[in-house]
N, CA, C and O atoms as CSV, one atom per row, in Angstrom:
chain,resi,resn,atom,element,x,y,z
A,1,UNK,N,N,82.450,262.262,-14.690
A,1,UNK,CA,C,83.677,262.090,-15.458
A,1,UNK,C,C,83.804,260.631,-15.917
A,1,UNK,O,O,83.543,259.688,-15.170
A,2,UNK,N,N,84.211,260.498,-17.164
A,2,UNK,CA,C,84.425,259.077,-17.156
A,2,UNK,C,C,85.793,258.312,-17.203
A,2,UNK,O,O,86.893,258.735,-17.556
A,3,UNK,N,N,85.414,257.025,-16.734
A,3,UNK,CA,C,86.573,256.042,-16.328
A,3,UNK,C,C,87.182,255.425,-17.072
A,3,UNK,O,O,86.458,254.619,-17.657
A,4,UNK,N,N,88.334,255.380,-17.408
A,4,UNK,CA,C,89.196,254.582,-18.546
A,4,UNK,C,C,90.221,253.619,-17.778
A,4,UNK,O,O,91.224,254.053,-17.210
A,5,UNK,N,N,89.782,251.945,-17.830
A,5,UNK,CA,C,90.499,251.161,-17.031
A,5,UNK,C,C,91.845,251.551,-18.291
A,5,UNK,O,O,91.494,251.673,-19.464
A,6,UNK,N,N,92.765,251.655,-18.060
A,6,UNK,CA,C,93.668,251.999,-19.127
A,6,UNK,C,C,94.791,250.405,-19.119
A,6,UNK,O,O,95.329,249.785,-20.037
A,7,UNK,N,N,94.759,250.172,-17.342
A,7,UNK,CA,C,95.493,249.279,-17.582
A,7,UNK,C,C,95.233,247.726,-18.104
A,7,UNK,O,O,96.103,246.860,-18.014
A,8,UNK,N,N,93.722,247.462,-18.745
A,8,UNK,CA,C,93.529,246.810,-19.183
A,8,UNK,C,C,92.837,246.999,-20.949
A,8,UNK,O,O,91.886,246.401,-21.452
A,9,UNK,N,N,93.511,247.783,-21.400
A,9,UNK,CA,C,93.154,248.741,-22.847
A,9,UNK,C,C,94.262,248.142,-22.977
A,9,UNK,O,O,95.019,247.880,-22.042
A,10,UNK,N,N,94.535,247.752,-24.691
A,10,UNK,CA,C,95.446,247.271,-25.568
A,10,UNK,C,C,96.605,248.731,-25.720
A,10,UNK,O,O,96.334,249.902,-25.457
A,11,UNK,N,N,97.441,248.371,-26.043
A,11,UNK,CA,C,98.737,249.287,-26.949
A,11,UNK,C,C,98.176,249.457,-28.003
A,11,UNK,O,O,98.121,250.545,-28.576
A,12,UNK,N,N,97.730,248.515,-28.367
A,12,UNK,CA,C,97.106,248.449,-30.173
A,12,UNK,C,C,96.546,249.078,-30.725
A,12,UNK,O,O,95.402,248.660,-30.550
A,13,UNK,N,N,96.497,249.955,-31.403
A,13,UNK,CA,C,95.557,251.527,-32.036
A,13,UNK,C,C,94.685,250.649,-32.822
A,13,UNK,O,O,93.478,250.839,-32.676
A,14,UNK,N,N,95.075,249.691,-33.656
A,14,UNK,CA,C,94.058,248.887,-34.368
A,14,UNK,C,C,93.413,247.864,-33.822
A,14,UNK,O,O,92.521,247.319,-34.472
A,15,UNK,N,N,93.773,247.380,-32.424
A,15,UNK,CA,C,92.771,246.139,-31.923
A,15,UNK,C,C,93.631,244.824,-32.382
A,15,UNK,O,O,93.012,243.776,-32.199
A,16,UNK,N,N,95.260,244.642,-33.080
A,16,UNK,CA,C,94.985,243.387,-33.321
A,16,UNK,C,C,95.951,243.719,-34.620
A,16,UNK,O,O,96.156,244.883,-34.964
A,17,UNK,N,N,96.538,242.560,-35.324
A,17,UNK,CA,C,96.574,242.436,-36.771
A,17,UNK,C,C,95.877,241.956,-37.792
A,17,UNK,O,O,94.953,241.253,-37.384
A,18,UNK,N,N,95.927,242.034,-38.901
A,18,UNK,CA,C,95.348,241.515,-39.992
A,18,UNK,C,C,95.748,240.122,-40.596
A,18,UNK,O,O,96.863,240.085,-41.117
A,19,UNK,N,N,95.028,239.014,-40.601
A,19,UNK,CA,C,95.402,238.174,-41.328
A,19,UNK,C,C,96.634,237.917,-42.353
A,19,UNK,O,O,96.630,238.737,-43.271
A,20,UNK,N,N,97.576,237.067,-42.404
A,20,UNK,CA,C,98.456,236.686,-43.556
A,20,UNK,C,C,97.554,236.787,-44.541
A,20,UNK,O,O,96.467,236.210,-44.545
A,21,UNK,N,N,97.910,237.405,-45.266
A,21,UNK,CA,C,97.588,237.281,-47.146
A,21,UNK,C,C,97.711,238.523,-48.071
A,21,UNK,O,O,98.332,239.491,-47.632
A,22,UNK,N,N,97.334,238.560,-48.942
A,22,UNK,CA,C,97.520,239.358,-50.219
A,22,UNK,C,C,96.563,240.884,-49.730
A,22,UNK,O,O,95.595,240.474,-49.090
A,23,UNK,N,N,96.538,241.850,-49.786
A,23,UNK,CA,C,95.737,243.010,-49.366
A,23,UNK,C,C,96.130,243.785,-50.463
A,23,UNK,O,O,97.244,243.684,-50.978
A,24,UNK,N,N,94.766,244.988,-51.051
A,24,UNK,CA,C,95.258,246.190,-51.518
A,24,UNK,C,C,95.036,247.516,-50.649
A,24,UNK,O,O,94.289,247.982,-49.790
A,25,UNK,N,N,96.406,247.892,-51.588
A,25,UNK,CA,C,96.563,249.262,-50.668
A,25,UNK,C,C,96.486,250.450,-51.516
A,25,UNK,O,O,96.282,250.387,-52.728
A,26,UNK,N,N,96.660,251.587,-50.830
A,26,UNK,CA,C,97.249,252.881,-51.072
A,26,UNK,C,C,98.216,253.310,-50.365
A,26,UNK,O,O,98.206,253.390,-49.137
A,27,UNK,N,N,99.570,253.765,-51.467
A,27,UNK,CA,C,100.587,254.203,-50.751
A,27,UNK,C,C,100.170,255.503,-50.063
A,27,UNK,O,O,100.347,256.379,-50.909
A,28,UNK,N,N,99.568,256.211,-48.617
A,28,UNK,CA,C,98.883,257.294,-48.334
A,28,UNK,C,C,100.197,258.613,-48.159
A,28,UNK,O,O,100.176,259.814,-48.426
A,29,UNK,N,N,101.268,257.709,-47.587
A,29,UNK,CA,C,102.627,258.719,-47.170
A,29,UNK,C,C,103.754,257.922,-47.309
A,29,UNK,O,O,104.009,256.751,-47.030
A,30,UNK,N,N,104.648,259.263,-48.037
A,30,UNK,CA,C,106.048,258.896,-47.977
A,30,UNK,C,C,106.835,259.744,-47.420
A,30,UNK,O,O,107.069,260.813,-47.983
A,31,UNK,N,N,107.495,259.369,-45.983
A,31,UNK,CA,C,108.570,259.601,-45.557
A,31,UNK,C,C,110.107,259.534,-45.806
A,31,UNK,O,O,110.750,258.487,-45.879
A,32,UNK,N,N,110.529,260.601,-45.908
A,32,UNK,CA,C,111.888,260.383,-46.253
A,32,UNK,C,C,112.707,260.726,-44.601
A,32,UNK,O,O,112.446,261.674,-43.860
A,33,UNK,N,N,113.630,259.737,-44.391
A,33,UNK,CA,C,114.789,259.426,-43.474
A,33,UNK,C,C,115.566,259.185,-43.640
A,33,UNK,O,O,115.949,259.255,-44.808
A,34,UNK,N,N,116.522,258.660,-42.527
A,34,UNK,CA,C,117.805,258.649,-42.769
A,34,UNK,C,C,118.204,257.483,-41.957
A,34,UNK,O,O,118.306,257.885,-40.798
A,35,UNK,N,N,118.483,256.200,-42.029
A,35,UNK,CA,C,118.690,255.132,-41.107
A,35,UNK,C,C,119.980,255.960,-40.105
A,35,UNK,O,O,120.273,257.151,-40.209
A,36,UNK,N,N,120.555,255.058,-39.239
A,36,UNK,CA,C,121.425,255.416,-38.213
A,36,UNK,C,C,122.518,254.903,-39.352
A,36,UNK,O,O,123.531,255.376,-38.838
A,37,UNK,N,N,122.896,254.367,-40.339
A,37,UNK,CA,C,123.990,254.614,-41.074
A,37,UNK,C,C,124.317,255.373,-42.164
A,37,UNK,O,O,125.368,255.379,-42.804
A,38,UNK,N,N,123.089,256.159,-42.350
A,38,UNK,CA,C,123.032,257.698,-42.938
A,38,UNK,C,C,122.632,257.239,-44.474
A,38,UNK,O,O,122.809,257.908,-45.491
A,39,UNK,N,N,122.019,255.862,-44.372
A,39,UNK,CA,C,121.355,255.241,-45.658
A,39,UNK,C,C,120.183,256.224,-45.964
A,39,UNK,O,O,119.773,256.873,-45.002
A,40,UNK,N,N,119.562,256.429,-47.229
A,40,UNK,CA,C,118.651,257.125,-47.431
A,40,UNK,C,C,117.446,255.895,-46.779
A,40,UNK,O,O,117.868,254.769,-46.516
A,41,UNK,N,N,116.080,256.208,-46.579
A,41,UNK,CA,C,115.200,255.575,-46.536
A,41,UNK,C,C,113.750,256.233,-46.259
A,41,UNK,O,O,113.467,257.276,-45.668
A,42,UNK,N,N,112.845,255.173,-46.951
A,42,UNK,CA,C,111.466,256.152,-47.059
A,42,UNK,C,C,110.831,255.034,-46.353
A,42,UNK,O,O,111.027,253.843,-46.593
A,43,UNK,N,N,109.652,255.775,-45.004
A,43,UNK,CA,C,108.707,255.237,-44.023
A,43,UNK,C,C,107.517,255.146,-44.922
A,43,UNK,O,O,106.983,256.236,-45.128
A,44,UNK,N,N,107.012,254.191,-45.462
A,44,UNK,CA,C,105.528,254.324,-46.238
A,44,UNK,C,C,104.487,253.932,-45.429
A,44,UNK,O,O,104.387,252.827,-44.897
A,45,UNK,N,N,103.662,254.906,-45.336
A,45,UNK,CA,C,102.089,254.462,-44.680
A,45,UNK,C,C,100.860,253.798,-46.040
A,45,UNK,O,O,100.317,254.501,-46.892
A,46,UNK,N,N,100.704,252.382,-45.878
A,46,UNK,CA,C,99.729,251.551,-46.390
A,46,UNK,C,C,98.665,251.955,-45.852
A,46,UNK,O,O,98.566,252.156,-44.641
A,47,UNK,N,N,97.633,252.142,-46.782
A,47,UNK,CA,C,96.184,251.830,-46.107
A,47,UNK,C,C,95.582,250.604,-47.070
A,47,UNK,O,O,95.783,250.354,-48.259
A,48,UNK,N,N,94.635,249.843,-45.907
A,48,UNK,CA,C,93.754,249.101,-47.154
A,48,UNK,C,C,92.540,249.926,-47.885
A,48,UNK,O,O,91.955,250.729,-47.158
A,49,UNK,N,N,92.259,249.856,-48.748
A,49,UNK,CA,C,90.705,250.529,-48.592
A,49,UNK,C,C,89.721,250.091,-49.493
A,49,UNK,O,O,88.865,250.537,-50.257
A,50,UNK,N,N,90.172,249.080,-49.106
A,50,UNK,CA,C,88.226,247.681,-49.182
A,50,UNK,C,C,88.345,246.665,-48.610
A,50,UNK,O,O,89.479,246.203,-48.478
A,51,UNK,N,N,87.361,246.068,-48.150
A,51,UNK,CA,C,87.516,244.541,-47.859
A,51,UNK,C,C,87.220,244.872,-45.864
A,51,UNK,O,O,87.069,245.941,-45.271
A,52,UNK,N,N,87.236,243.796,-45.470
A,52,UNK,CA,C,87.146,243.717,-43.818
A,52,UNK,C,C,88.207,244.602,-43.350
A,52,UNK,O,O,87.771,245.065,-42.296
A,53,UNK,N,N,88.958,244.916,-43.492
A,53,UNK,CA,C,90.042,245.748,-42.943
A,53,UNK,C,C,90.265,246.882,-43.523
A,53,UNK,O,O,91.370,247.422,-43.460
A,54,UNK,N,N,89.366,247.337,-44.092
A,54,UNK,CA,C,89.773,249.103,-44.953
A,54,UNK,C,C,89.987,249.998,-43.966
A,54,UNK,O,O,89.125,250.094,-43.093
A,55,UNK,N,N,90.963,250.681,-43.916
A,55,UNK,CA,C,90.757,251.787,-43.370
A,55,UNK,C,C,92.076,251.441,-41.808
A,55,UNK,O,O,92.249,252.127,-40.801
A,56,UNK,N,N,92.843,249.978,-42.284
A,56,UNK,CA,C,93.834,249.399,-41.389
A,56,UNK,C,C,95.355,249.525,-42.092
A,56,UNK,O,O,95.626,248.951,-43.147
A,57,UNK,N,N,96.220,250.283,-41.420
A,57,UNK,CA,C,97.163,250.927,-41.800
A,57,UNK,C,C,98.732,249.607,-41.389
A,57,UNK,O,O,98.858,248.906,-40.385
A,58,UNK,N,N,99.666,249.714,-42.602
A,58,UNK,CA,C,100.647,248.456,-42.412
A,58,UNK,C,C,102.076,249.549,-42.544
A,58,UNK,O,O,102.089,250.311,-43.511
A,59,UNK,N,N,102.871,249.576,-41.870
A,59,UNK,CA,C,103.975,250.568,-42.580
A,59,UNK,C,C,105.031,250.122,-43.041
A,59,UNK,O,O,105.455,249.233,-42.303
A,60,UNK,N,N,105.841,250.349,-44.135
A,60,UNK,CA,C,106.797,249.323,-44.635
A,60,UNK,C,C,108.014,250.265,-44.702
A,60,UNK,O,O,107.812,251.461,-44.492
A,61,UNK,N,N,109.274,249.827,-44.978
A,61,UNK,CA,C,110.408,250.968,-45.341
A,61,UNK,C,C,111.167,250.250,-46.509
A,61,UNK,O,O,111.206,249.046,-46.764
A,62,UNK,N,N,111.719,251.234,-47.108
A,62,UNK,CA,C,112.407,251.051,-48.175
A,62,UNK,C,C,113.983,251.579,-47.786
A,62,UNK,O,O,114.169,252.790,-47.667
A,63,UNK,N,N,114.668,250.995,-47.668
A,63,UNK,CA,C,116.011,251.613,-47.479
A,63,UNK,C,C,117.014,251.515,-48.718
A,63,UNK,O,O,117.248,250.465,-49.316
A,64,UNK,N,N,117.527,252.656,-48.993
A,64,UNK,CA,C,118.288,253.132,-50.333
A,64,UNK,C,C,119.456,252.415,-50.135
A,64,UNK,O,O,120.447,253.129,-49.986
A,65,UNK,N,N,119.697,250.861,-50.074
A,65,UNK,CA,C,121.160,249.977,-50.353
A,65,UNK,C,C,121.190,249.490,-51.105
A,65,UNK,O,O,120.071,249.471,-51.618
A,66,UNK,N,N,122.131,248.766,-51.834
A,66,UNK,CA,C,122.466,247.969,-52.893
A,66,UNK,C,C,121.315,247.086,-52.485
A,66,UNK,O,O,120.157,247.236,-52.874
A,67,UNK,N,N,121.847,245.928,-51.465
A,67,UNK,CA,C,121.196,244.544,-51.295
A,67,UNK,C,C,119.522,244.944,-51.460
A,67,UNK,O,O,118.802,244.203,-52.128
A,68,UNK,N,N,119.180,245.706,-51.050
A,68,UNK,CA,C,117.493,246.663,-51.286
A,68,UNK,C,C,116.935,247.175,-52.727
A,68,UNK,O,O,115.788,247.452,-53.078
A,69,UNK,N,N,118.331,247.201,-53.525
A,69,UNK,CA,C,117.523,247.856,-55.214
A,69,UNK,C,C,116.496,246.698,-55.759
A,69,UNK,O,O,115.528,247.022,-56.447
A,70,UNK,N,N,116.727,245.493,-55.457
A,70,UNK,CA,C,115.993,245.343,-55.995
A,70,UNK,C,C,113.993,245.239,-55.763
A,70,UNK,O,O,113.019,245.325,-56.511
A,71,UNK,N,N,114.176,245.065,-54.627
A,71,UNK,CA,C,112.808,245.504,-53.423
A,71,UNK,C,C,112.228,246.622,-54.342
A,71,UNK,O,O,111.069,246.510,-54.742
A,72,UNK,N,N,113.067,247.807,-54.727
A,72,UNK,CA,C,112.820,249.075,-54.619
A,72,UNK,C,C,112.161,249.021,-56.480
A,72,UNK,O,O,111.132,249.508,-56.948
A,73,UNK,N,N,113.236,248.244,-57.128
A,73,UNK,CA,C,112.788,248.257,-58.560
A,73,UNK,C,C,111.401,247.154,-58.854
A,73,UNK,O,O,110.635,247.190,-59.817
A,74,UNK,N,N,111.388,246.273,-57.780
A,74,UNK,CA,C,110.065,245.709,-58.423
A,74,UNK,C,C,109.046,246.898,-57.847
A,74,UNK,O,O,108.611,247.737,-58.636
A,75,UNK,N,N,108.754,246.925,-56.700
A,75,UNK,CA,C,107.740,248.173,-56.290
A,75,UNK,C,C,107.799,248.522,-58.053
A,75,UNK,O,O,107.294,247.847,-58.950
A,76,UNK,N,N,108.444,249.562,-58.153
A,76,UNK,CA,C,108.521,250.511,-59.618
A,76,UNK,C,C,108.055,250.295,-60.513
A,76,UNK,O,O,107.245,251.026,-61.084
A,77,UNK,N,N,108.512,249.033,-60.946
A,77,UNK,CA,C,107.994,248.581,-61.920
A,77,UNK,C,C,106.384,247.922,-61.905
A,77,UNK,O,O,105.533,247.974,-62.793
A,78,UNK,N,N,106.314,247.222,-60.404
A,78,UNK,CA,C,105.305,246.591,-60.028
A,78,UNK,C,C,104.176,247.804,-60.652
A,78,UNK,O,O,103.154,247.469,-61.251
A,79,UNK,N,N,104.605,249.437,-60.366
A,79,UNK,CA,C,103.676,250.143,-60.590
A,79,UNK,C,C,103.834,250.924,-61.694
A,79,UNK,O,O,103.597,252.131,-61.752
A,80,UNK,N,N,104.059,250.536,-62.181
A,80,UNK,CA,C,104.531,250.890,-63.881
A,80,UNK,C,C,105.573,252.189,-64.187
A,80,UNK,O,O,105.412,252.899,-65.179
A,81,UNK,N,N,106.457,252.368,-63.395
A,81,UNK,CA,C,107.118,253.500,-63.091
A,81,UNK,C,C,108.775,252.702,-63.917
A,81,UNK,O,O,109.285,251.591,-63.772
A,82,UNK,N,N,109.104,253.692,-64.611
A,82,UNK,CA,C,110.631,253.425,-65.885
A,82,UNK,C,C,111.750,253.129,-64.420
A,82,UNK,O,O,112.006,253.727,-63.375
A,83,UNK,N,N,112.270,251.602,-65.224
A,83,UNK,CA,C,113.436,251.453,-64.208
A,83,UNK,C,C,114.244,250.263,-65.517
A,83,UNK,O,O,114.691,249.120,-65.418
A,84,UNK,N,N,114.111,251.348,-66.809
A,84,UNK,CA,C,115.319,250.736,-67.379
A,84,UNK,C,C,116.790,251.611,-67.271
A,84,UNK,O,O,117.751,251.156,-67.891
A,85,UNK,N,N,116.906,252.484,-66.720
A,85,UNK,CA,C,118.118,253.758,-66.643
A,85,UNK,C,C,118.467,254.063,-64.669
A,85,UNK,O,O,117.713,254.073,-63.696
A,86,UNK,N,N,119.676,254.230,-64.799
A,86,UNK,CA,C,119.347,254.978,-63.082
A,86,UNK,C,C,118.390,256.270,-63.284
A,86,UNK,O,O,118.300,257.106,-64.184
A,87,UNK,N,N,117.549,256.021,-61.757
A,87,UNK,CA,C,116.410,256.705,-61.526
A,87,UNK,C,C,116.743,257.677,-60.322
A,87,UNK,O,O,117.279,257.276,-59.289
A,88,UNK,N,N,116.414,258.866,-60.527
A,88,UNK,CA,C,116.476,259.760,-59.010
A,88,UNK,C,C,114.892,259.633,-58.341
A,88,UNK,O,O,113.856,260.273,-58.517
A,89,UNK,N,N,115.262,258.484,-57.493
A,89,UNK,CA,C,113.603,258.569,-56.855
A,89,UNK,C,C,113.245,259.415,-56.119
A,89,UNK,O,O,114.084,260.120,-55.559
A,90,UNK,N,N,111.882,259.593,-55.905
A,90,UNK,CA,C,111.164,261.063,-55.702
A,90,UNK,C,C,110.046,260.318,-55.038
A,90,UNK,O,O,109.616,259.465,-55.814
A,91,UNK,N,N,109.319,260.324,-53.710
A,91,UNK,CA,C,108.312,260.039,-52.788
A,91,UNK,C,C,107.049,260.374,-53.649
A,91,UNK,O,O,105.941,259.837,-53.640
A,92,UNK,N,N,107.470,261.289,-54.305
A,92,UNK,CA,C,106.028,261.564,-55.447
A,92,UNK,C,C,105.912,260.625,-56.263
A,92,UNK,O,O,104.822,260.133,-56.553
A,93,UNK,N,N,106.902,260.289,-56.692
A,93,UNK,CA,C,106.740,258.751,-57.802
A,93,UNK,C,C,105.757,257.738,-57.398
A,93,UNK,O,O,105.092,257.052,-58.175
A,94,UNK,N,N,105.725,257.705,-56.233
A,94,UNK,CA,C,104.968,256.514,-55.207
A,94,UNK,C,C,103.786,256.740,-54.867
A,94,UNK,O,O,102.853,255.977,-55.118
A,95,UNK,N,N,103.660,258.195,-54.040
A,95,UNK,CA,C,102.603,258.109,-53.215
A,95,UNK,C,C,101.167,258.217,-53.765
A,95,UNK,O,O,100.859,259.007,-54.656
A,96,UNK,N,N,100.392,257.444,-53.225
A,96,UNK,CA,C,99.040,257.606,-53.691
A,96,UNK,C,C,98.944,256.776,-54.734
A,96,UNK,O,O,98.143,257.132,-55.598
A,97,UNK,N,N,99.389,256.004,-54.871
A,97,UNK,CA,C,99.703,254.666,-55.974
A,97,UNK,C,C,98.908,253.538,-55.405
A,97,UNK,O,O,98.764,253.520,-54.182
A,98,UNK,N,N,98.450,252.728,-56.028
A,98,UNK,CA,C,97.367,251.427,-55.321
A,98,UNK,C,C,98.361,250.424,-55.998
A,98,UNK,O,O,98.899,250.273,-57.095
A,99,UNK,N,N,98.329,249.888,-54.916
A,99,UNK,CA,C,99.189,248.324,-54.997
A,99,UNK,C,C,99.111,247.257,-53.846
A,99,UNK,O,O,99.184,247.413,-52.627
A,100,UNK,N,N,98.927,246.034,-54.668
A,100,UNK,CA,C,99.039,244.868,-53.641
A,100,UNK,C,C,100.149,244.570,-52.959
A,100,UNK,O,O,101.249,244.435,-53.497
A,101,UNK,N,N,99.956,244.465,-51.885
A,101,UNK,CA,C,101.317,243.497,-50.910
A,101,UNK,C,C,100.705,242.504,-50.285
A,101,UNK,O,O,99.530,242.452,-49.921
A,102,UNK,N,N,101.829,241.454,-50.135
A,102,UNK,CA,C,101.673,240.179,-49.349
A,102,UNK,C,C,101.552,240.599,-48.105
A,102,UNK,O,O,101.558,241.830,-48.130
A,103,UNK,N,N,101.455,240.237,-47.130
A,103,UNK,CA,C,101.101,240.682,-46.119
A,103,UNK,C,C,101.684,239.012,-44.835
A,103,UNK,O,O,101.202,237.915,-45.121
A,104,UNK,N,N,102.498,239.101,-43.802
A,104,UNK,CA,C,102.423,238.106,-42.837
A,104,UNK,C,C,102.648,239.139,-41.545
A,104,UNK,O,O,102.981,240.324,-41.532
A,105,UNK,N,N,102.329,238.200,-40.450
A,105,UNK,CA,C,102.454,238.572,-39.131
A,105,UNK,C,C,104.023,238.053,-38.771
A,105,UNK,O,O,104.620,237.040,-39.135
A,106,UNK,N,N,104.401,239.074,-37.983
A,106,UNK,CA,C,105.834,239.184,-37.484
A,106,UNK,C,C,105.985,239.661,-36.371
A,106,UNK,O,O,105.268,240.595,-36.012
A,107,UNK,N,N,107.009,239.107,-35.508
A,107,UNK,CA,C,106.848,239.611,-34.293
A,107,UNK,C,C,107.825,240.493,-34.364
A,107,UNK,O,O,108.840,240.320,-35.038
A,108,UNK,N,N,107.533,241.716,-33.523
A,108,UNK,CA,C,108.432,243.015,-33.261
A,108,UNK,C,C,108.775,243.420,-31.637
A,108,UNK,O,O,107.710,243.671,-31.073
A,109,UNK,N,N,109.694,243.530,-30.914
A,109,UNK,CA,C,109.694,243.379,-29.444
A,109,UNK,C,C,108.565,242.895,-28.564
A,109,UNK,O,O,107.839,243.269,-27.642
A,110,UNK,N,N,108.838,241.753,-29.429
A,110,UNK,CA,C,107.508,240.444,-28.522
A,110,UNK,C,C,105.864,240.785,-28.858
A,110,UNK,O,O,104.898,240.208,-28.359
A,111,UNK,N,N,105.842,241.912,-29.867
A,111,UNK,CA,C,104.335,241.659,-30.170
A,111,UNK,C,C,104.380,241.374,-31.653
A,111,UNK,O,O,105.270,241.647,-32.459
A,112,UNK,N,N,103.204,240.754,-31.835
A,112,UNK,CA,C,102.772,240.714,-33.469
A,112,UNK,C,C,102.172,242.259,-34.322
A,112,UNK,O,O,101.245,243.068,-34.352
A,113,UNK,N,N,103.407,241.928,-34.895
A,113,UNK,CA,C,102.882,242.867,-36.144
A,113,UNK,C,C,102.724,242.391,-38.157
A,113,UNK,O,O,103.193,241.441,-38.783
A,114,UNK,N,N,102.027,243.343,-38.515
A,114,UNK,CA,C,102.061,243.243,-39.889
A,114,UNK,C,C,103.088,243.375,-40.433
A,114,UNK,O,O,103.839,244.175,-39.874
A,115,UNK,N,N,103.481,242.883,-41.380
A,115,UNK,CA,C,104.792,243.113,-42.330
A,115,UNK,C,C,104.892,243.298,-43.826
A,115,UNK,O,O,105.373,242.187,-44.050
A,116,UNK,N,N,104.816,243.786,-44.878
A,116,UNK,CA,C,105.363,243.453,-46.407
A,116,UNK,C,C,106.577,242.381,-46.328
A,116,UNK,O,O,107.524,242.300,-45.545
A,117,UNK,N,N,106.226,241.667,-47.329
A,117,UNK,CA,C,107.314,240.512,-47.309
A,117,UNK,C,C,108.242,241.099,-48.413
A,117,UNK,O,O,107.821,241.658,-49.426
A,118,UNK,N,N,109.706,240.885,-48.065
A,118,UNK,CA,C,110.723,241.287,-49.194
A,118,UNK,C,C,110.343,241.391,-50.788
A,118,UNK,O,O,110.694,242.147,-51.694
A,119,UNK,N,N,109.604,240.453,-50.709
A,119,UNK,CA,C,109.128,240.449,-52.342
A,119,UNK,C,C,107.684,240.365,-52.696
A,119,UNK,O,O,107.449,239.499,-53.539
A,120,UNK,N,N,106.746,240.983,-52.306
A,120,UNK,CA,C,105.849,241.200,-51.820
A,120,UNK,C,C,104.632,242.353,-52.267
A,120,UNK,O,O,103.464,242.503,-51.909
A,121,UNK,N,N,105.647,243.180,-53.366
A,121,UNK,CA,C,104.634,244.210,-54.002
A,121,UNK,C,C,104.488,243.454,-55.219
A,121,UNK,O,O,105.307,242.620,-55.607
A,122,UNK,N,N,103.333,243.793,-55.859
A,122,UNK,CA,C,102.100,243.325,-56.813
A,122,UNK,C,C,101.865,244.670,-57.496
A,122,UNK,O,O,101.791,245.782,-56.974
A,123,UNK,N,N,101.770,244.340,-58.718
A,123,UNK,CA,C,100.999,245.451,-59.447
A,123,UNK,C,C,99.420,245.650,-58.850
A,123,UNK,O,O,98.846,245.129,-57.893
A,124,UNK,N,N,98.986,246.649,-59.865
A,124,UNK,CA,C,97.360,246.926,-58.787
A,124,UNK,C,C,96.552,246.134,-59.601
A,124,UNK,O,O,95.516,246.650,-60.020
A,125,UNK,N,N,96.907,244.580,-60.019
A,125,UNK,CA,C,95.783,243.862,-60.323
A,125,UNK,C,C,96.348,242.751,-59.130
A,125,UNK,O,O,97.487,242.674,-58.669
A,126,UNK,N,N,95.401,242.101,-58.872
A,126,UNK,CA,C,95.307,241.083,-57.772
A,126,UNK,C,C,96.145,239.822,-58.347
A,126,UNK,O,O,95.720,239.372,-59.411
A,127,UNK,N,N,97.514,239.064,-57.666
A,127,UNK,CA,C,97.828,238.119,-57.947
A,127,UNK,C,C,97.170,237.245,-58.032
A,127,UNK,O,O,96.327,237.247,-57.136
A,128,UNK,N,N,97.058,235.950,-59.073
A,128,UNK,CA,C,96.239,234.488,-59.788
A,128,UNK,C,C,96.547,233.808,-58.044
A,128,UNK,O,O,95.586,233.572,-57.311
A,129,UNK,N,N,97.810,233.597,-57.642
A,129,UNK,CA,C,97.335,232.758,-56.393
A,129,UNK,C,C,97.553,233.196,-55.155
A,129,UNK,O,O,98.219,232.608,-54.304
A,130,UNK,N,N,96.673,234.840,-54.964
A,130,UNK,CA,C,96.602,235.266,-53.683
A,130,UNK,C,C,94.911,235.175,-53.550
A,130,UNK,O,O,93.972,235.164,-54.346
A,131,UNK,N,N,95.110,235.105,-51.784
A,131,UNK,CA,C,93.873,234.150,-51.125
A,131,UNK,C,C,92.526,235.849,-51.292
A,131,UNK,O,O,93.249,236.767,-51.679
A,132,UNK,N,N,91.681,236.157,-51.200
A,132,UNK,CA,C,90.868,237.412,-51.317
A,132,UNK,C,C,90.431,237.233,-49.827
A,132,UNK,O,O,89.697,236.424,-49.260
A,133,UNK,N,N,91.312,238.515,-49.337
A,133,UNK,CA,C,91.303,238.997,-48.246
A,133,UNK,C,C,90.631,240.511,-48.003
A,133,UNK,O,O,90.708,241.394,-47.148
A,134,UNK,N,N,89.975,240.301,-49.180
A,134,UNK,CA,C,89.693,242.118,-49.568
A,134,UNK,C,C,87.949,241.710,-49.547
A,134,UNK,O,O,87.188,242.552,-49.071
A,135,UNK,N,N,87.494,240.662,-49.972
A,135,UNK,CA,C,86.017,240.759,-50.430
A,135,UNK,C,C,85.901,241.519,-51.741
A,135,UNK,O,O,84.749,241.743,-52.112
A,136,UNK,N,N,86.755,241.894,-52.400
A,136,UNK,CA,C,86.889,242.423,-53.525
A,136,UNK,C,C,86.078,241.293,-54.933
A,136,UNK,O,O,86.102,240.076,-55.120
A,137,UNK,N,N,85.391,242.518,-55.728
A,137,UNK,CA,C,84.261,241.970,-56.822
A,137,UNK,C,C,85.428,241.598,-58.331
A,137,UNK,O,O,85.028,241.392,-59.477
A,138,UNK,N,N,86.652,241.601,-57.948
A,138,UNK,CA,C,87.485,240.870,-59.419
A,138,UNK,C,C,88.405,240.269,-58.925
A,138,UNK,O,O,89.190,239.646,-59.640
């Protein structure tokens, strides 16, 4: 049978975080929820998929508030999606969409985690002064 010291195995499903910087992603899933103040909000699962870290997952949320539209309208626009009219957003609008986010480490009940920074989505061409964290050929 084999032995799993468990109590010296990480929490960490990924081993670790990813470097601060610019990454591309795929939006893979959109969750729709409901914060504890009955705000709408969608759980998005990031994947990268190129570079040293493909295949390393970041999760971000979008919560449906005022102070948040605008988070929500650059994404949109970031991905070429109409946000001159009110919009009834739809998880389909999003998902499976390739887009850059900034990317920093943040701590979350005392461990480091990945984060999207408030302002932080990129269209799916690579920002002029983000660092290439991808190994990416453009």
């Amino acid at each position: 049978m084999p032995k799993v010291p468990f109590d010296k195995v990480s929490d960490d499903i990924q081993g670790g975080v990813m470097p601060a910087g610019v990454y591309r992603f795929q939006i893979v899933k959109v969750r729709p929820e409901t914060t504890k103040n009955h705000d709408d909000m969608w759980t998005l699962e990031l994947k990268v998929f190129e570079g040293d870290f493909r295949g390393w997952t970041v999760w971000d949320r979008l919560v449906f508030v005022e102070k948040a539209y605008p988070r929500i309208k650059m994404l949109y626009k970031q991905l070429g999606l109409p946000v001159d009219n009110s919009t009834n957003c739809e998880p389909d609008d999003i998902r499976g969409s390739d887009v850059w986010a900034e990317i920093i480490i943040d701590k979350y009940e005392g461990k480091d985690q990945n984060k999207v920074t408030f302002g932080g989505y990129h269209s799916s061409h690579k920002p002029e002064n983000a660092e290439d964290k991808n190994d990416l050929p453009f």
